[in-house]
Predicted model as a PDB file, atoms N, CA, C, CB and O in Angstrom, pLDDT in the B-factor column:
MODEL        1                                                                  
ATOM      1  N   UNK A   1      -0.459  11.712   6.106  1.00 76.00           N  
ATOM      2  CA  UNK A   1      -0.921  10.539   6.805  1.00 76.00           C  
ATOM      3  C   UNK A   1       0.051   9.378   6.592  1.00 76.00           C  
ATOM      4  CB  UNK A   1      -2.327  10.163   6.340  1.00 76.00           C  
ATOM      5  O   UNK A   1       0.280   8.691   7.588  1.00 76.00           O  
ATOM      6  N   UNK A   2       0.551   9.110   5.647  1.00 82.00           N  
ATOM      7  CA  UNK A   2       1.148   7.596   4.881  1.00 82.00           C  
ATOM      8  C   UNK A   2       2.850   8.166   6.368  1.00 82.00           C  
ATOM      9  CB  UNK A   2       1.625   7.706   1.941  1.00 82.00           C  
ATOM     10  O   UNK A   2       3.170   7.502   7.354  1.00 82.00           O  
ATOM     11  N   UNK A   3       3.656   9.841   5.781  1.00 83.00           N  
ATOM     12  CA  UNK A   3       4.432   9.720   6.806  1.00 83.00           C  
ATOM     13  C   UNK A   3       4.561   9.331   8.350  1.00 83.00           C  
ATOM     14  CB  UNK A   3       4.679  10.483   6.720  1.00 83.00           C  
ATOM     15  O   UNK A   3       5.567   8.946   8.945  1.00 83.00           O  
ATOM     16  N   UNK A   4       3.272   9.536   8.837  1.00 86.00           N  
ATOM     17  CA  UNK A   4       2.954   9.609   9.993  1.00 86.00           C  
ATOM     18  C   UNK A   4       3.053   7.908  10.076  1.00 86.00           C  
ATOM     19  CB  UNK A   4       1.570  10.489  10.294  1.00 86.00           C  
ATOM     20  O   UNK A   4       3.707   7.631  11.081  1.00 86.00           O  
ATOM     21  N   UNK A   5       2.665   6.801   9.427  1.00 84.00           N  
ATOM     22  CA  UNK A   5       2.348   5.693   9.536  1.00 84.00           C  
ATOM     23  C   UNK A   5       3.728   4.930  10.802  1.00 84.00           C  
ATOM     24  CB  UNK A   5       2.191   5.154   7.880  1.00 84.00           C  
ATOM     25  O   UNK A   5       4.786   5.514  11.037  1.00 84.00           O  
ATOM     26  N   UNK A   6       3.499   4.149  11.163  1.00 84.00           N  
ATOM     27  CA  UNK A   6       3.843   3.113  12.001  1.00 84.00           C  
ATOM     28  C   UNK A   6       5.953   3.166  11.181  1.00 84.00           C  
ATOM     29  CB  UNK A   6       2.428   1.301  11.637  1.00 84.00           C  
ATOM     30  O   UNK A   6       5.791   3.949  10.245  1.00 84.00           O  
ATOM     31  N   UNK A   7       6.884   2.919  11.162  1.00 85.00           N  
ATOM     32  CA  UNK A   7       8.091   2.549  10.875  1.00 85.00           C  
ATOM     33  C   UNK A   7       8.171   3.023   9.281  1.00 85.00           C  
ATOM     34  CB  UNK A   7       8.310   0.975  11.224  1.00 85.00           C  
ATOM     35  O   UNK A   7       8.522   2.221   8.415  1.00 85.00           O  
ATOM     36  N   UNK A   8       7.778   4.532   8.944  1.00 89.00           N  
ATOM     37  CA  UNK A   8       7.801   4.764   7.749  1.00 89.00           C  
ATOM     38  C   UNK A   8       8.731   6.035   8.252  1.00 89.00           C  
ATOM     39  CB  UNK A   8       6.359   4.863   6.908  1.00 89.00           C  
ATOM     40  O   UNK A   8       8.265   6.900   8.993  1.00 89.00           O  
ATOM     41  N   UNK A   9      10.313   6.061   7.697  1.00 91.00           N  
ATOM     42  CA  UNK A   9      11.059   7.231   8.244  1.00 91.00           C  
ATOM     43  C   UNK A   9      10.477   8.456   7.325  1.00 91.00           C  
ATOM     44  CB  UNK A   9      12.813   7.020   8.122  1.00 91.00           C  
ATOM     45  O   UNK A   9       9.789   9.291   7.912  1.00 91.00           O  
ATOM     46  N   UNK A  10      10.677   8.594   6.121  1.00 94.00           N  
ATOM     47  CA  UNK A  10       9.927   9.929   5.122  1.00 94.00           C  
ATOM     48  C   UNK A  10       9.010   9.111   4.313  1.00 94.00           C  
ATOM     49  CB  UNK A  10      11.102  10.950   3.921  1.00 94.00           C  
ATOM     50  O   UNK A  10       9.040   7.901   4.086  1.00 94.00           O  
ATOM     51  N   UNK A  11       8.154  10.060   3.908  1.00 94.00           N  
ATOM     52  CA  UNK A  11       7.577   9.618   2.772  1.00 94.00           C  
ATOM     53  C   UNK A  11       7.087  10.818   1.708  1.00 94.00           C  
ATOM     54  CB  UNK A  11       6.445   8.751   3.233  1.00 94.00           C  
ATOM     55  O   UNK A  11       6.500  11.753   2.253  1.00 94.00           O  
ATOM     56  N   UNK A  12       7.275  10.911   0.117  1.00 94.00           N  
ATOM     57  CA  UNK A  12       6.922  11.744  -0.520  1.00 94.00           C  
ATOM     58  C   UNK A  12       6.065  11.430  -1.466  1.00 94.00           C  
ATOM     59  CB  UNK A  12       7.760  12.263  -0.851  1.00 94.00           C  
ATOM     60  O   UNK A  12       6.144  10.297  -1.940  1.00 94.00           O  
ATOM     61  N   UNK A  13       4.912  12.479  -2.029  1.00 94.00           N  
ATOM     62  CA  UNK A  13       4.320  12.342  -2.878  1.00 94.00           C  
ATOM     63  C   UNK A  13       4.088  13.333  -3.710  1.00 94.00           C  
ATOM     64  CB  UNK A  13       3.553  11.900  -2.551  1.00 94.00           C  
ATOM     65  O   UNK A  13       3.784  14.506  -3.492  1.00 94.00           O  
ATOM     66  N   UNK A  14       4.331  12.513  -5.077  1.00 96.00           N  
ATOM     67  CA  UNK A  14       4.464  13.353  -6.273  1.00 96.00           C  
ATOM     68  C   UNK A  14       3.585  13.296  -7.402  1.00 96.00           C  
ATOM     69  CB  UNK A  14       5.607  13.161  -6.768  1.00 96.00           C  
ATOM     70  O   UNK A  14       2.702  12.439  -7.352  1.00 96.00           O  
ATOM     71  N   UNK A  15       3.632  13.868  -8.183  1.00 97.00           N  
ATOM     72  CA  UNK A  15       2.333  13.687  -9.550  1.00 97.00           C  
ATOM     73  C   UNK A  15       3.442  12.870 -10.639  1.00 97.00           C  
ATOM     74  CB  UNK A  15       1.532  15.734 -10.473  1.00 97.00           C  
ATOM     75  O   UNK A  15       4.471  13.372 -11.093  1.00 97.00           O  
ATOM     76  N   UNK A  16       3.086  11.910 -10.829  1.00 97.00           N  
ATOM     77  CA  UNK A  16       3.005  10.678 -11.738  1.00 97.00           C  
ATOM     78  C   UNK A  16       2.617  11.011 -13.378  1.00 97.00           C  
ATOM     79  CB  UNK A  16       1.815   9.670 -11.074  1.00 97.00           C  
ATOM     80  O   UNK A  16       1.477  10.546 -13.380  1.00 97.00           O  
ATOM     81  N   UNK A  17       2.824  11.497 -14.720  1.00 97.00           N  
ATOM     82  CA  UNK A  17       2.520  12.073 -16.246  1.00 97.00           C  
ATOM     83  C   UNK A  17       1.588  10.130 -16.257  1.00 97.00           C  
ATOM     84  CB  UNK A  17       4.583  12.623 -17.763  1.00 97.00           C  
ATOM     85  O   UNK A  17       1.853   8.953 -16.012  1.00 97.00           O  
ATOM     86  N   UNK A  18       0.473  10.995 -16.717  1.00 97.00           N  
ATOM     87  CA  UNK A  18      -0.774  10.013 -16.991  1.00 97.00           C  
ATOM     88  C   UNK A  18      -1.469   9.999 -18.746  1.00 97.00           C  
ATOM     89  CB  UNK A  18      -2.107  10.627 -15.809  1.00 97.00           C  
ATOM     90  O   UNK A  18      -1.537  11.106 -19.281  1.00 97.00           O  
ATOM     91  N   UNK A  19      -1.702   9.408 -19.140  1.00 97.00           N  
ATOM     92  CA  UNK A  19      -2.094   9.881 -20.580  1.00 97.00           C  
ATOM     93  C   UNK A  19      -3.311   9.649 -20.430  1.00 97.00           C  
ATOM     94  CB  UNK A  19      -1.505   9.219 -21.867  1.00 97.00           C  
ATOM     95  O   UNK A  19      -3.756  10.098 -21.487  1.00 97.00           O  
ATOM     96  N   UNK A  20      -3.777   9.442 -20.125  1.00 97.00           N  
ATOM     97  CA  UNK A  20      -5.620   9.829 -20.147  1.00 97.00           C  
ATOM     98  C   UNK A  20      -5.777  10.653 -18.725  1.00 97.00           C  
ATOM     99  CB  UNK A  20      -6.914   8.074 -20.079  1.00 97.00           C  
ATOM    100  O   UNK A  20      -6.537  11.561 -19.062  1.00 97.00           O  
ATOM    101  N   UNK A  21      -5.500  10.838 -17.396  1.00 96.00           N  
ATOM    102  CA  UNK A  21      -6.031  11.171 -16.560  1.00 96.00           C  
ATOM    103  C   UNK A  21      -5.237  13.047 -16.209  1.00 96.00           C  
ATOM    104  CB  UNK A  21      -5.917   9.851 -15.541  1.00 96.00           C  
ATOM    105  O   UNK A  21      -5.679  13.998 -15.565  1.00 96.00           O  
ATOM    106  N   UNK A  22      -3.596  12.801 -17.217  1.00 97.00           N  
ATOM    107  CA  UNK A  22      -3.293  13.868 -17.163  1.00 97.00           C  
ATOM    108  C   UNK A  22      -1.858  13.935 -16.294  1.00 97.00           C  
ATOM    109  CB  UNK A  22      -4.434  14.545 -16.721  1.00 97.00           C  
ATOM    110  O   UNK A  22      -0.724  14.050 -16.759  1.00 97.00           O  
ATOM    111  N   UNK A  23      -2.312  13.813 -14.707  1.00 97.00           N  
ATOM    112  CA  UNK A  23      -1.657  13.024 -13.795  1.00 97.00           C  
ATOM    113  C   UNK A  23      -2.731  12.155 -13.069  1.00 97.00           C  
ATOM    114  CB  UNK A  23      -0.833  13.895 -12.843  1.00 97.00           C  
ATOM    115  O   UNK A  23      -3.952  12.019 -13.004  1.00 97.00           O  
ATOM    116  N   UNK A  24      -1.280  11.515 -12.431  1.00 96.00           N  
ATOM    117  CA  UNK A  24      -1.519  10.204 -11.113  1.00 96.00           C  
ATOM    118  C   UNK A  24      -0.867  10.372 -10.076  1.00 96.00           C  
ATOM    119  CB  UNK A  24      -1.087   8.722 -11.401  1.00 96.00           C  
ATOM    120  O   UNK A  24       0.043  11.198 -10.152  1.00 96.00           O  
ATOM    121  N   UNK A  25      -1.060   9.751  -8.917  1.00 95.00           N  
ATOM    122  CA  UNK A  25      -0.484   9.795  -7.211  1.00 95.00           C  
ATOM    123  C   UNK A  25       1.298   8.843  -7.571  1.00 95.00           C  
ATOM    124  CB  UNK A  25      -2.058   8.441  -5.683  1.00 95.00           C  
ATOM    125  O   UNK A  25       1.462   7.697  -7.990  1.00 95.00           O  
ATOM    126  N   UNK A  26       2.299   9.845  -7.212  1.00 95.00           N  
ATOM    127  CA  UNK A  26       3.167   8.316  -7.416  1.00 95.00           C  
ATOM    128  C   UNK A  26       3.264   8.532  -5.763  1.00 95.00           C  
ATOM    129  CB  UNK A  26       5.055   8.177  -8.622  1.00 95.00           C  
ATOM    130  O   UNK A  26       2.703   9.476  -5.207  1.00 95.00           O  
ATOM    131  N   UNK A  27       4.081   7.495  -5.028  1.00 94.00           N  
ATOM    132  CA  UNK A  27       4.904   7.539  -3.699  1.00 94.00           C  
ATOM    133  C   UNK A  27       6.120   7.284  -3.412  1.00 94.00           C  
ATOM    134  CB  UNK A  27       4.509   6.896  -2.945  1.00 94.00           C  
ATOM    135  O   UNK A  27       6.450   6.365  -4.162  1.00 94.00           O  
ATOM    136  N   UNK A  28       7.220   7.651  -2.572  1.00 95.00           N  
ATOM    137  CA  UNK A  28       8.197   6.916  -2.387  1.00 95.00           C  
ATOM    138  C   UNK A  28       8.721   7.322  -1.012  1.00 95.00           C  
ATOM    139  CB  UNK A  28       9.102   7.006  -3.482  1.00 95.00           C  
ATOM    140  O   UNK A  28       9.103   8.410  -0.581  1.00 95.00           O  
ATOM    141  N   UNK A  29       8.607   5.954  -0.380  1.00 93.00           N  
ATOM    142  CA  UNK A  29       8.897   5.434   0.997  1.00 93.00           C  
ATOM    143  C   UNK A  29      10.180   5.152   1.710  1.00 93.00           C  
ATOM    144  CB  UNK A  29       8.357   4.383   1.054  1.00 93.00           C  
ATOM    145  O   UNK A  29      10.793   4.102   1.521  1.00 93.00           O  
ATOM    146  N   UNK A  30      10.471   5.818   2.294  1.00 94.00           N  
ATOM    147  CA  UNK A  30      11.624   5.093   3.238  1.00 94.00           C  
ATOM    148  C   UNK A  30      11.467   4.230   4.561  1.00 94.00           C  
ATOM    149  CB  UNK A  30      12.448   6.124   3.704  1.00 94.00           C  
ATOM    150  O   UNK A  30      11.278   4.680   5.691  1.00 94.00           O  
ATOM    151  N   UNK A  31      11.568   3.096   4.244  1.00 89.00           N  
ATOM    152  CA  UNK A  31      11.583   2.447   5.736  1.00 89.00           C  
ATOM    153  C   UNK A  31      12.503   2.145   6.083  1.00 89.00           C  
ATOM    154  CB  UNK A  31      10.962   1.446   6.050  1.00 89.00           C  
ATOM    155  O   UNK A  31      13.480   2.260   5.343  1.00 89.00           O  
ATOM    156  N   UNK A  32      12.673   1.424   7.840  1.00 84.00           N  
ATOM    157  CA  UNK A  32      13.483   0.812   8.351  1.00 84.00           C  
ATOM    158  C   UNK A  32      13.534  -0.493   7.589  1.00 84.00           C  
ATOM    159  CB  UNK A  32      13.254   0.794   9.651  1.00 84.00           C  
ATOM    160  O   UNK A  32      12.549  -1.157   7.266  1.00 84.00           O  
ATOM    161  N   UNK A  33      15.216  -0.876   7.260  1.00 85.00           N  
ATOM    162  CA  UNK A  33      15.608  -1.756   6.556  1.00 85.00           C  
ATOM    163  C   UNK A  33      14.989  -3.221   7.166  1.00 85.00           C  
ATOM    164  CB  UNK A  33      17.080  -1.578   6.480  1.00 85.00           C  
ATOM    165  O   UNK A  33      14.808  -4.103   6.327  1.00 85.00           O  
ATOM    166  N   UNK A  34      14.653  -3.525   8.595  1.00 86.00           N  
ATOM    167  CA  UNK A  34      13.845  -4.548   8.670  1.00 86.00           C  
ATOM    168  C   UNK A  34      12.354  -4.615   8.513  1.00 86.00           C  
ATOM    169  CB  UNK A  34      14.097  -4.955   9.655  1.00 86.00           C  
ATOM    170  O   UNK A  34      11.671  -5.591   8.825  1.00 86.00           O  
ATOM    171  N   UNK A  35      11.834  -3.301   7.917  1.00 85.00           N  
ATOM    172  CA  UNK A  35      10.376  -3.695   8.177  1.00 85.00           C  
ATOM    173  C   UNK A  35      10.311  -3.693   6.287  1.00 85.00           C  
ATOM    174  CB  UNK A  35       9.150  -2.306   9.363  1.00 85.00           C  
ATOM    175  O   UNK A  35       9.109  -3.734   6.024  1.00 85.00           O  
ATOM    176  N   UNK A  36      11.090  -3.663   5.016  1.00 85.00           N  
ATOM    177  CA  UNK A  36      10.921  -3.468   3.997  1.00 85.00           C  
ATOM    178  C   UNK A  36      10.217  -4.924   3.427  1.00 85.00           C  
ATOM    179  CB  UNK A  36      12.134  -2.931   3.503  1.00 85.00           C  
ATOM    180  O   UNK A  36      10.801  -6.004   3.336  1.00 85.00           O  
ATOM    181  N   UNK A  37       9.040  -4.685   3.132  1.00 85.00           N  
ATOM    182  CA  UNK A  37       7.983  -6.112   2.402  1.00 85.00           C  
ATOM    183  C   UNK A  37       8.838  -7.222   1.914  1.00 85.00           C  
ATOM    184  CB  UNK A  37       6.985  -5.658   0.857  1.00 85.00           C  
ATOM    185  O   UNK A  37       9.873  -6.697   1.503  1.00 85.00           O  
ATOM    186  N   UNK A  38       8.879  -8.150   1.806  1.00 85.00           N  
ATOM    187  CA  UNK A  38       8.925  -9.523   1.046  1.00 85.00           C  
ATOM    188  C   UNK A  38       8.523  -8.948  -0.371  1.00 85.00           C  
ATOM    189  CB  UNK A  38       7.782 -10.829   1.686  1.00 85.00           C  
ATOM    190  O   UNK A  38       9.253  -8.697  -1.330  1.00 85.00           O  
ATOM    191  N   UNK A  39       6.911  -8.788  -0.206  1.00 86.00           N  
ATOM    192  CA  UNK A  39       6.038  -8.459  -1.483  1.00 86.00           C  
ATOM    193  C   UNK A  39       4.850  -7.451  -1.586  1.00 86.00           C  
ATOM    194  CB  UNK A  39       5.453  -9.647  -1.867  1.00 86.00           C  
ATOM    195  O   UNK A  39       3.880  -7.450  -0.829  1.00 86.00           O  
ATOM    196  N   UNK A  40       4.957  -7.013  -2.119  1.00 85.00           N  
ATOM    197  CA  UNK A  40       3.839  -5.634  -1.924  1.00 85.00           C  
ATOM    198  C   UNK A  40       2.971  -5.487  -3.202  1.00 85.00           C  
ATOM    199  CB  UNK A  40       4.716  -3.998  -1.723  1.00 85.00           C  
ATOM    200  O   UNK A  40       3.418  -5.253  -4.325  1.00 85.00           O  
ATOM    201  N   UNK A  41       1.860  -5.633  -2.920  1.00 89.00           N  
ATOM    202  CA  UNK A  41       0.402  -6.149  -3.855  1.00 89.00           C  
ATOM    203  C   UNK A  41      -0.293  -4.678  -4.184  1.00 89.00           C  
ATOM    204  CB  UNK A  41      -0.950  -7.336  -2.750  1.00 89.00           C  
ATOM    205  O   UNK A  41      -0.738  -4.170  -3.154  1.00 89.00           O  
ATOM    206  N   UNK A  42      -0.458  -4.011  -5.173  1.00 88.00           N  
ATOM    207  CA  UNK A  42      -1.128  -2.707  -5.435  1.00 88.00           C  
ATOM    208  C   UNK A  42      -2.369  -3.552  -5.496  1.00 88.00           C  
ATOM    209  CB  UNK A  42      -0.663  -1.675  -6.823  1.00 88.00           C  
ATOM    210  O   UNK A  42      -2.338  -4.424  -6.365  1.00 88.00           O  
ATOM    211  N   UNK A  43      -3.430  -3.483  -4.776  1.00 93.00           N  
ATOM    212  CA  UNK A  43      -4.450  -3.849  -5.018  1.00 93.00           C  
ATOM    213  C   UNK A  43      -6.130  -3.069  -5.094  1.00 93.00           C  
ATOM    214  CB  UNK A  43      -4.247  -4.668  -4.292  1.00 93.00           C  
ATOM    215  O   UNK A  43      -6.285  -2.627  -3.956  1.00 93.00           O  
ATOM    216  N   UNK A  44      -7.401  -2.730  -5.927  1.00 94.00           N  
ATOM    217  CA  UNK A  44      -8.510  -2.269  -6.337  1.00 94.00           C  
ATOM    218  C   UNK A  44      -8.958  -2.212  -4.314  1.00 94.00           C  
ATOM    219  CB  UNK A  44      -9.454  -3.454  -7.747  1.00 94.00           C  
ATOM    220  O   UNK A  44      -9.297  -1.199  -3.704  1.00 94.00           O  
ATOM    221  N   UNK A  45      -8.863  -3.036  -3.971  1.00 95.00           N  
ATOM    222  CA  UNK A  45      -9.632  -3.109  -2.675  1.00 95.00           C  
ATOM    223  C   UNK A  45      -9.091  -4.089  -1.846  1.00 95.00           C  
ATOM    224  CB  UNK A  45     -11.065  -3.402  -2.850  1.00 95.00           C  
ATOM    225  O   UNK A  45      -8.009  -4.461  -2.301  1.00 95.00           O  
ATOM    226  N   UNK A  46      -9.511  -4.866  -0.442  1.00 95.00           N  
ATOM    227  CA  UNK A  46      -9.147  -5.695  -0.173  1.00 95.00           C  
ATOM    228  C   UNK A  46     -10.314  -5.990   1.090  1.00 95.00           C  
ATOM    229  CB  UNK A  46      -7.745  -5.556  -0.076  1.00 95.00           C  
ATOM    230  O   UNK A  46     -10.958  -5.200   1.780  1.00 95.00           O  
ATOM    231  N   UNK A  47     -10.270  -7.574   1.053  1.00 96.00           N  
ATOM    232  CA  UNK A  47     -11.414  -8.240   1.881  1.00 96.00           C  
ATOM    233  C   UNK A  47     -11.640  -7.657   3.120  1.00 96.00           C  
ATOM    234  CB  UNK A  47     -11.179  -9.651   2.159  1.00 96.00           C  
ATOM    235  O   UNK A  47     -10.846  -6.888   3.662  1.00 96.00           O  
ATOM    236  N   UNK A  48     -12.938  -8.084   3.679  1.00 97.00           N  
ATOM    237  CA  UNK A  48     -13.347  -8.034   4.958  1.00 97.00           C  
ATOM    238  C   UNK A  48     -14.259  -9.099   5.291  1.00 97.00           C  
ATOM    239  CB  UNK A  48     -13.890  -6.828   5.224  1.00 97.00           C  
ATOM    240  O   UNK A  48     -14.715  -9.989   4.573  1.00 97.00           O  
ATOM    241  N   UNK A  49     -14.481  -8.789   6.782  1.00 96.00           N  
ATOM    242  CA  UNK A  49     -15.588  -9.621   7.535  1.00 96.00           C  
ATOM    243  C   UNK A  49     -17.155  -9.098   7.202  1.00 96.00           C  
ATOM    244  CB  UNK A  49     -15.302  -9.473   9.241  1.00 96.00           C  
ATOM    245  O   UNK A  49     -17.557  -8.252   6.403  1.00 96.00           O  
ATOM    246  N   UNK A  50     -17.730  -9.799   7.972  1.00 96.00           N  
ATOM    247  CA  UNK A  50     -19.131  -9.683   7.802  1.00 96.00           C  
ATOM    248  C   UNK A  50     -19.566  -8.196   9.199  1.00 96.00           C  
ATOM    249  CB  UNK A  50     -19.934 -11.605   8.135  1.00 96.00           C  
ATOM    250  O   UNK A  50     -20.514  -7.413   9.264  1.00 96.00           O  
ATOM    251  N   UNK A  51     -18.222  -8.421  10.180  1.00 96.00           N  
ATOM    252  CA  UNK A  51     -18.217  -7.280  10.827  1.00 96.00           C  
ATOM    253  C   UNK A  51     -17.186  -6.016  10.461  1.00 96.00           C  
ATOM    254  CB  UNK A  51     -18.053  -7.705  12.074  1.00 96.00           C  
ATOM    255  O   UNK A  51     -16.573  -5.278  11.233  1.00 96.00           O  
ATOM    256  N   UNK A  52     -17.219  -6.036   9.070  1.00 95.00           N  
ATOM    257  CA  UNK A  52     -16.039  -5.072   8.394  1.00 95.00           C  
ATOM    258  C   UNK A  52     -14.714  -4.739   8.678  1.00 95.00           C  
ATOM    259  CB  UNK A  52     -16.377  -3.987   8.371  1.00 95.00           C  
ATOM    260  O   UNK A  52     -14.192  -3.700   8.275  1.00 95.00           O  
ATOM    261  N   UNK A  53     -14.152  -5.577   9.355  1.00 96.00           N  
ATOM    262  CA  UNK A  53     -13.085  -5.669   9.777  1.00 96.00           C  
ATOM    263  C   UNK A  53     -12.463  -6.535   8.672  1.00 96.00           C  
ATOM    264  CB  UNK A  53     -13.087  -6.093  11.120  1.00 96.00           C  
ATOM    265  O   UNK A  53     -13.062  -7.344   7.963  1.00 96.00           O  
ATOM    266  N   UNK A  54     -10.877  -6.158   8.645  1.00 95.00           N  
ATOM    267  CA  UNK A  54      -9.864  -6.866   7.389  1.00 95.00           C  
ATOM    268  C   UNK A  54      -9.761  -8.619   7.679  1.00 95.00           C  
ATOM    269  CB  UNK A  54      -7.941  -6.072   7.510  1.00 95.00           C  
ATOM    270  O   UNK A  54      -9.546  -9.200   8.743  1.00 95.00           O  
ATOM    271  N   UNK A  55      -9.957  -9.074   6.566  1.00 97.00           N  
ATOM    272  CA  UNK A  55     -10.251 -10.438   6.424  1.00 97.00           C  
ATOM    273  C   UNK A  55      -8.623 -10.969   5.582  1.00 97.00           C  
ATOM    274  CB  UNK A  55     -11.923 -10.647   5.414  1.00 97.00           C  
ATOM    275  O   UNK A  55      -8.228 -11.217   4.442  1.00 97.00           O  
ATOM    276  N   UNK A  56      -8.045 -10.928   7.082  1.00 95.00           N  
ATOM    277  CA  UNK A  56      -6.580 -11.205   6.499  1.00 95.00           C  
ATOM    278  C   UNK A  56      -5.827 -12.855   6.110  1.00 95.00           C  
ATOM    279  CB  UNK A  56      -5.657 -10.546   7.666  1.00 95.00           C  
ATOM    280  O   UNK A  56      -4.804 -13.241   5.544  1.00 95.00           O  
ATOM    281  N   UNK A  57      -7.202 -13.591   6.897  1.00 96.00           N  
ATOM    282  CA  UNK A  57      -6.870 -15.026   5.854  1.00 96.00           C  
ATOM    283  C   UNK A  57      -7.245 -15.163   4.384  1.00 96.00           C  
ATOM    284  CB  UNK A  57      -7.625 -16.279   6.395  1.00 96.00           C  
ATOM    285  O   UNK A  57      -6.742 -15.872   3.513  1.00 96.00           O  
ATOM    286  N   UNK A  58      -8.370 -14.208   4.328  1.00 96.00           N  
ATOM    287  CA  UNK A  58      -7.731 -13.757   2.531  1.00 96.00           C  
ATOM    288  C   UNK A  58      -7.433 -13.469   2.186  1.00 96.00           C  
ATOM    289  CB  UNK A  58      -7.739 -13.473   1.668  1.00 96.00           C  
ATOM    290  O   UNK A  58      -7.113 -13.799   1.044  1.00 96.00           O  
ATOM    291  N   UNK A  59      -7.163 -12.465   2.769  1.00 95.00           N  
ATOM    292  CA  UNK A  59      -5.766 -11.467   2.019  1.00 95.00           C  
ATOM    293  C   UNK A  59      -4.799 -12.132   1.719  1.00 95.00           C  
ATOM    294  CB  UNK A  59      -5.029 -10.363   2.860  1.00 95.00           C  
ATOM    295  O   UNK A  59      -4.078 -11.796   0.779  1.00 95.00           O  
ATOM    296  N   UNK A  60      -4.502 -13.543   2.665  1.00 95.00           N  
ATOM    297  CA  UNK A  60      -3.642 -14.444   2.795  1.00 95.00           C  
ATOM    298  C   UNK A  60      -3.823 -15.413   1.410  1.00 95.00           C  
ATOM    299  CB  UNK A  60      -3.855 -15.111   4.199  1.00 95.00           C  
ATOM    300  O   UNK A  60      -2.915 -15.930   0.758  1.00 95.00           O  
ATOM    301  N   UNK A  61      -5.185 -15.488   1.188  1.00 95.00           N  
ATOM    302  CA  UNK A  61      -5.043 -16.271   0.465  1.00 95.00           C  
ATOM    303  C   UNK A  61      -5.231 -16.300  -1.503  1.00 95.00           C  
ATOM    304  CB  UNK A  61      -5.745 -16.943   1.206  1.00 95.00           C  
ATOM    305  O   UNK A  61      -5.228 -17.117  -2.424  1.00 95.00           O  
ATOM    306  N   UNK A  62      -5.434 -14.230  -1.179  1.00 94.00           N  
ATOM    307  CA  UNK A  62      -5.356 -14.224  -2.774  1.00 94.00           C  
ATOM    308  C   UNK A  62      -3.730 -13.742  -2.887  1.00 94.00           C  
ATOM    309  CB  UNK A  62      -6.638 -12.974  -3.635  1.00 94.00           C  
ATOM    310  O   UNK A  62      -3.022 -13.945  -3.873  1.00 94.00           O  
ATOM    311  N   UNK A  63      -3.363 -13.145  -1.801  1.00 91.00           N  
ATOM    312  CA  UNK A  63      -1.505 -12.364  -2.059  1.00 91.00           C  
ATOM    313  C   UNK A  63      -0.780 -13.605  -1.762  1.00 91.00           C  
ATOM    314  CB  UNK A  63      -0.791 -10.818  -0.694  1.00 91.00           C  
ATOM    315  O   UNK A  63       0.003 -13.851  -2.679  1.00 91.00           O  
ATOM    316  N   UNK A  64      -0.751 -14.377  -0.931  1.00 89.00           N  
ATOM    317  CA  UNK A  64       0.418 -14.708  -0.308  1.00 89.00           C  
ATOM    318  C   UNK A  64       1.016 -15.599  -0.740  1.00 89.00           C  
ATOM    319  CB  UNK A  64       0.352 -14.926   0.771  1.00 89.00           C  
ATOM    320  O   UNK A  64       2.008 -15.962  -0.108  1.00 89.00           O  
ATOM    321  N   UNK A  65       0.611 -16.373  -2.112  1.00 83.00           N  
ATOM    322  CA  UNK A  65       1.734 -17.239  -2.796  1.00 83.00           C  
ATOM    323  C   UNK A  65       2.907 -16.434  -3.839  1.00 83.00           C  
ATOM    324  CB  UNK A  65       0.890 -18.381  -3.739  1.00 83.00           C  
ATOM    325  O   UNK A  65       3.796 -17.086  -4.387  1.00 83.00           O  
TER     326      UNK A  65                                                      
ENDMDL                                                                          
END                                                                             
């Protein structure tokens, strides 16, 4: 799925050495050199509306400083 995404040329995923879980998900992405983030936030979850749709003026406003 993540390869398939929008301006993502490969993408691989590998098992990550975890000390309590054993392993973990790692990734590594190739994009087109203009679409590569500013800043990229690993984040638990991220906001929405009251109609569950992404609530990207907050997103705006807990990432974007």
């Amino acid at each position: 799925m993540l390869a398939s995404a929008p301006d993502v040329v490969e993408a691989a995923v590998f098992a990550v050495p975890d000390p309590t879980y054993g392993q973990r998900v790692g990734t590594a992405v190739v994009l087109a050199p203009y679409e590569v983030p500013e800043r990229l936030a690993v984040v638990p979850s991220l906001p929405h509306t009251a109609k569950r749709a992404s609530d990207r003026g907050a997103v705006v406003g807990l990432y974007g400083h």
